[in-house]
ZADO-1210 file (C-alpha; in nm, 4 decimals, padded with zeros to 6 digits):
<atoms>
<atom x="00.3415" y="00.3964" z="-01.1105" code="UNK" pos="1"/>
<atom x="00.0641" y="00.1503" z="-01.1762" code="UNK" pos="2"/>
<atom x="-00.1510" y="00.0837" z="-00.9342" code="UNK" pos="3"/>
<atom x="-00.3414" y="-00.2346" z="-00.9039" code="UNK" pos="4"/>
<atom x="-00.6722" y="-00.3059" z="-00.7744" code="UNK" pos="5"/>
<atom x="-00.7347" y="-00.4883" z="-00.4607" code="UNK" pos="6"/>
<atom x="-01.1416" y="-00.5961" z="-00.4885" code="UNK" pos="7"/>
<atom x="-01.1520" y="-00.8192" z="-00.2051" code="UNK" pos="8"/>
<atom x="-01.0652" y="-00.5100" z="00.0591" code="UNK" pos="9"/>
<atom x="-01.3348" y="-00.2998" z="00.1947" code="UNK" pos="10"/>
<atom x="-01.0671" y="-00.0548" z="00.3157" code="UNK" pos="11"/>
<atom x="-00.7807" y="-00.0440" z="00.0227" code="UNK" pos="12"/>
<atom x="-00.9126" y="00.0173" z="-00.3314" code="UNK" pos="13"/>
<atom x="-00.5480" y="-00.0137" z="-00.4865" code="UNK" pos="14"/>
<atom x="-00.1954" y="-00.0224" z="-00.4483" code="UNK" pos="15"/>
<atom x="00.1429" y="00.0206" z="-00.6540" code="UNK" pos="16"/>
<atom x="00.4595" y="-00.0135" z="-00.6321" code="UNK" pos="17"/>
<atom x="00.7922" y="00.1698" z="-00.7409" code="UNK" pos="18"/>
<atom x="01.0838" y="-00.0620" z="-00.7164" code="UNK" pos="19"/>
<atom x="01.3660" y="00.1661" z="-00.8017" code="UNK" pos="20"/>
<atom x="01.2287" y="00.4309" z="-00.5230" code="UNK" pos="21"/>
<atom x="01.1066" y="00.1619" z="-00.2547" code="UNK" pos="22"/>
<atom x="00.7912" y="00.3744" z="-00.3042" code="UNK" pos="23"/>
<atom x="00.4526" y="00.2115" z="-00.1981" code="UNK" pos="24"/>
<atom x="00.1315" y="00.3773" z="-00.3071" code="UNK" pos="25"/>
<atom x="-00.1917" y="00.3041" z="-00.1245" code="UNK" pos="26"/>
<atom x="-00.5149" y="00.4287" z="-00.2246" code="UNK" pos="27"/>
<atom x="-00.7770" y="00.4204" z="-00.0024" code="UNK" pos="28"/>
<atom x="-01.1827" y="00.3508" z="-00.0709" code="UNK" pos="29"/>
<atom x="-01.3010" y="00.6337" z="00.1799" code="UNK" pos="30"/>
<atom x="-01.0299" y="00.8847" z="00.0316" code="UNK" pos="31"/>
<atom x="-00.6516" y="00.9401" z="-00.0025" code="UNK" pos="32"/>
<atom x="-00.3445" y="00.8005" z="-00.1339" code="UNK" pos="33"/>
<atom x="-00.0591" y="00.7813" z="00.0535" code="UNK" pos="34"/>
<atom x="00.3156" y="00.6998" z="-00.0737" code="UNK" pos="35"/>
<atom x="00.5280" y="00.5128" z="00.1938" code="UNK" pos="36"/>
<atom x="00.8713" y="00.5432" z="00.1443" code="UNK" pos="37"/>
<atom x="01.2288" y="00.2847" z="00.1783" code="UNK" pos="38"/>
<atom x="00.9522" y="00.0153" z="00.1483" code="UNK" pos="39"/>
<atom x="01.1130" y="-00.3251" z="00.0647" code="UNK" pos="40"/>
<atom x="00.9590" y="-00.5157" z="-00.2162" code="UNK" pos="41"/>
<atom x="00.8307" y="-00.8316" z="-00.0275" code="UNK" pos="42"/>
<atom x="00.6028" y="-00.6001" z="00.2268" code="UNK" pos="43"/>
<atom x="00.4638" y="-00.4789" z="-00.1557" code="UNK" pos="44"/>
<atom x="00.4379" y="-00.8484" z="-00.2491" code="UNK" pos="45"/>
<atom x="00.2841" y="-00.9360" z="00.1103" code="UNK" pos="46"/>
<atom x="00.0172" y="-00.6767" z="00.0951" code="UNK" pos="47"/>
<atom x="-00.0797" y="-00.8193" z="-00.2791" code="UNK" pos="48"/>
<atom x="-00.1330" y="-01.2038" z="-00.1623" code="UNK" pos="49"/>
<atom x="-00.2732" y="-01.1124" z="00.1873" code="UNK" pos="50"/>
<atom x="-00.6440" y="-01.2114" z="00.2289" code="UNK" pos="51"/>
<atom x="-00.6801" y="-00.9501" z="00.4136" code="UNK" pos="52"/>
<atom x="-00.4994" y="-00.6180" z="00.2591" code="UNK" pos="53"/>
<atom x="-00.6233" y="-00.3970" z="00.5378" code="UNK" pos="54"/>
<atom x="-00.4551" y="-00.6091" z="00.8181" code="UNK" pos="55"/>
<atom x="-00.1748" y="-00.6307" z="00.6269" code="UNK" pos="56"/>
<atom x="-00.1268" y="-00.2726" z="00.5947" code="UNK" pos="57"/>
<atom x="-00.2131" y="-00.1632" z="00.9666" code="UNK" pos="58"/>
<atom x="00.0253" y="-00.4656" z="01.1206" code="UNK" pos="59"/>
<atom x="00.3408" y="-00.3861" z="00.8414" code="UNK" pos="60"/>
<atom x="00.2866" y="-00.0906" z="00.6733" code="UNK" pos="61"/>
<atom x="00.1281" y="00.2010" z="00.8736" code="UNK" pos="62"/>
<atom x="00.3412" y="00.2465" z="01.2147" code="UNK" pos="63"/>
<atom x="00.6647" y="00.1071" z="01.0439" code="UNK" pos="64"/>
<atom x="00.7060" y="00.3501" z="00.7252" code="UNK" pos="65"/>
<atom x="00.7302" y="00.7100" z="00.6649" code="UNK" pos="66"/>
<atom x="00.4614" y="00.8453" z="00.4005" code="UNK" pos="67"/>
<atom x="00.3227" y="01.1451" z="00.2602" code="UNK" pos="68"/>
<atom x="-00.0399" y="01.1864" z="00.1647" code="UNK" pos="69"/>
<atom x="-00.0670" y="01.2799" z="-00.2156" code="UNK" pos="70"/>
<atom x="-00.4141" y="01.3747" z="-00.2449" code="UNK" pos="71"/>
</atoms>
C-alpha cells in the first residue's frame, strides 16, 4: 500500500489507502500505524484534502472504524 505524506499535520505523518480491502493506513508522527478497516473511499479522499488531517481523523475515522495497530 503506498502511503502518502501529509506535511501540513503535526499529528499524522502519512496515510494510504487500499481500495480493494477498504483498508486505511494511518501513520502517526509520535509512533504507530494503524489499519482501519470497511473504510469507504471518500473518508480516504476526505482525510487527503482536509486542512486539518488530525480533525479529520478524530471526528470520521477514530470512534467510527475498527483498526488494528501494525507496529
Amino acid at each position: 500500500m503506498e502511503m502518502v505524506a501529509l506535511h501540513r499535520s503535526r499529528a499524522v505523518a502519512e496515510v494510504g489507502y487500499d481500495p480493494d480491502r477498504r483498508a486505511l493506513r494511518v501513520r502517526f508522527r509520535h509512533g504507530g500505524l494503524y489499519e482501519y478497516r470497511a473504510v469507504p473511499p471518500e473518508v480516504f479522499l476526505g482525510l487527503l484534502d482536509s486542512a486539518h488531517p488530525w480533525t479529520e481523523w478524530q471526528e470520521h475515522i477514530k470512534a467510527t472504524y475498527d483498526c488494528d495497530r501494525l507496529e
